[in-house]
Every structure is written in structure tokens, then in C-alpha cells.
C-alpha positions as CSV (number, residue, x, y, z in Angstrom):
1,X,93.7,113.0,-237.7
2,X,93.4,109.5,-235.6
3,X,92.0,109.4,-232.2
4,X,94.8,108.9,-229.3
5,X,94.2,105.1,-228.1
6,X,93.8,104.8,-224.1
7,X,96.0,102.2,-223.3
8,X,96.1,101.0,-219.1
9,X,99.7,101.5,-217.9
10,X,99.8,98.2,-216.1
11,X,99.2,96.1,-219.8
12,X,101.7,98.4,-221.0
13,X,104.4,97.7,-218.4
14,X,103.0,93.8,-219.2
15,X,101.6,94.1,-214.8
16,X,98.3,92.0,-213.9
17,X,96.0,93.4,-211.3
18,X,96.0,91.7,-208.2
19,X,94.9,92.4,-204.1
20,X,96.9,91.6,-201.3
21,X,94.5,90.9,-198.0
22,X,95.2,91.1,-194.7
23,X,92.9,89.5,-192.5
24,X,92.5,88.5,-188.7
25,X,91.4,85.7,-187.8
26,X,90.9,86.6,-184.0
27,X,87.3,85.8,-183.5
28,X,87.4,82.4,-185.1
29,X,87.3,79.1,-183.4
30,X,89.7,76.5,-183.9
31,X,86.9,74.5,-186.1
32,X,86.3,77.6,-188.1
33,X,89.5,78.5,-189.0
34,X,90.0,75.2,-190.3
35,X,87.1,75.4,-192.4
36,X,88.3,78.9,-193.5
37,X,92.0,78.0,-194.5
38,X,90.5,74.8,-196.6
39,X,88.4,77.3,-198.5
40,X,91.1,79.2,-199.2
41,X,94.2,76.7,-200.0
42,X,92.0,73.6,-200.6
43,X,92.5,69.6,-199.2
44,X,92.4,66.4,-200.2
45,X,91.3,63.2,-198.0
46,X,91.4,59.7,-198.7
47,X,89.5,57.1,-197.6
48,X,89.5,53.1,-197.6
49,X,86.1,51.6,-197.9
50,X,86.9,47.4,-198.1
51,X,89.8,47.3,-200.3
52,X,88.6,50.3,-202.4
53,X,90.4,53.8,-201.8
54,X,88.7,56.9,-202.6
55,X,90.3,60.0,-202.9
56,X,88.9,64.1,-203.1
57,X,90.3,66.7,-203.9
58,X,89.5,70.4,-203.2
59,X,91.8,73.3,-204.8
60,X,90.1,76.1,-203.0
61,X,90.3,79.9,-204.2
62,X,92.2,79.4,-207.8
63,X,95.7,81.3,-207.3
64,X,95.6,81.9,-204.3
65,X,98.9,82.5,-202.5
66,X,100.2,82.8,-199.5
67,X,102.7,85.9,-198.4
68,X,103.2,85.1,-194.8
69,X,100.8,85.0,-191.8
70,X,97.4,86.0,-192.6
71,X,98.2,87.5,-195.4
72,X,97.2,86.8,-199.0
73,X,98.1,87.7,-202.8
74,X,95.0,86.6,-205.2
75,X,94.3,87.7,-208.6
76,X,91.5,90.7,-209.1
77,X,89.4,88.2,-210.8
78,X,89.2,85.9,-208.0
79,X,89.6,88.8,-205.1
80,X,85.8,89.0,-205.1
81,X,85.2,85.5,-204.3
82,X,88.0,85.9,-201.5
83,X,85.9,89.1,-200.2
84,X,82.8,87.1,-199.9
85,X,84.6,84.0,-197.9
86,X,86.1,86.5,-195.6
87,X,82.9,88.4,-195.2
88,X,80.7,84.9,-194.6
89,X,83.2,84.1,-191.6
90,X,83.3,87.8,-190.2
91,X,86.7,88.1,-190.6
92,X,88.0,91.3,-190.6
93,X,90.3,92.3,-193.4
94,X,92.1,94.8,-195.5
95,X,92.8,94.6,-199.5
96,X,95.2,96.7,-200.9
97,X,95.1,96.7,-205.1
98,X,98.7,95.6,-207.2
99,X,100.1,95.8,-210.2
100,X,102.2,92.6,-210.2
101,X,104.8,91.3,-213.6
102,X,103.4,88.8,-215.3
């Protein structure tokens, strides 16, 4: 007689894991919510040295996006990285775990 195979529901349903956070960012400066938000989302900047132009590009957290204000839907594999930017600002947050369709 075969063994029953454990199968996760979500893979079955074809649902990814991911977090919502909620976060305040109440104790922030103006600087350091800047600095915060381009950690998250990512910039670019361009500059003009002589007739040269050099461009950068950050892309921040990898799919991270945004639900509304202060509020966040990231993958699990990237939530921890989102935890530890939160944390390193002292930002206080909430994550809530989701099963989202692929």
C-alpha cells in the first residue's frame, strides 16, 4: 500500500505565499522617509558630466507592490529583506501572510 503524498493546499489551488505589511512611518523625518521609500520602490538619477550623461538605476525590494498608503504586498521570499529594512528604520509594522493566484 503507497504512502499518502502531503501536498500544500496553496500549490494545489496554483496560490504563491506572500505578506501584506502595514507600516507607519510616523517617527520618520522627511530625509528618512525618502531614503526608506527608495529602498523599497527603487530610483534612477541622471547626471551630465561635460557632454557625457550617466545614468543609475536602483530597483529596490524585487516585487514589491504597492496596495495603497503605507501598505505593501511582497512576495515570502523577499518579506524577510522587507522586515529587516523596516526594522533598521524603526518603523513600526504589521505582516499579515497570503495566499495570492499566480
Amino acid at each position: 500500500m503507497k504512502e499518502p503524498v502531503e501536498l500544500e493546499a496553496g500549490k494545489l489551488l496554483g496560490l504563491k505565499p506572500y505578506r501584506i505589511f502595514v507600516y507607519s512611518m510616523e517617527n520618520l523625518d522627511n530625509k528618512d522617509k525618502k531614503k526608506l521609500l527608495s529602498a523599497l520602490y527603487g530610483y534612477s538619477t541622471k547626471k551630465k558630466v561635460g557632454k557625457k550623461e550617466y545614468s543609475y538605476t536602483y530597483h529596490g525590494i524585487k516585487d514589491v507592490q504597492k496596495l495603497g498608503k503605507n501598505s505593501l504586498l511582497v512576495p515570502e521570499i523577499s518579506a524577510k529583506e522587507v522586515e529587516i529594512l523596516l526594522k533598521s528604520y524603526k518603523v513600526k509594522y504589521r505582516s499579515i501572510r497570503v495566499w495570492v493566484e499566480d
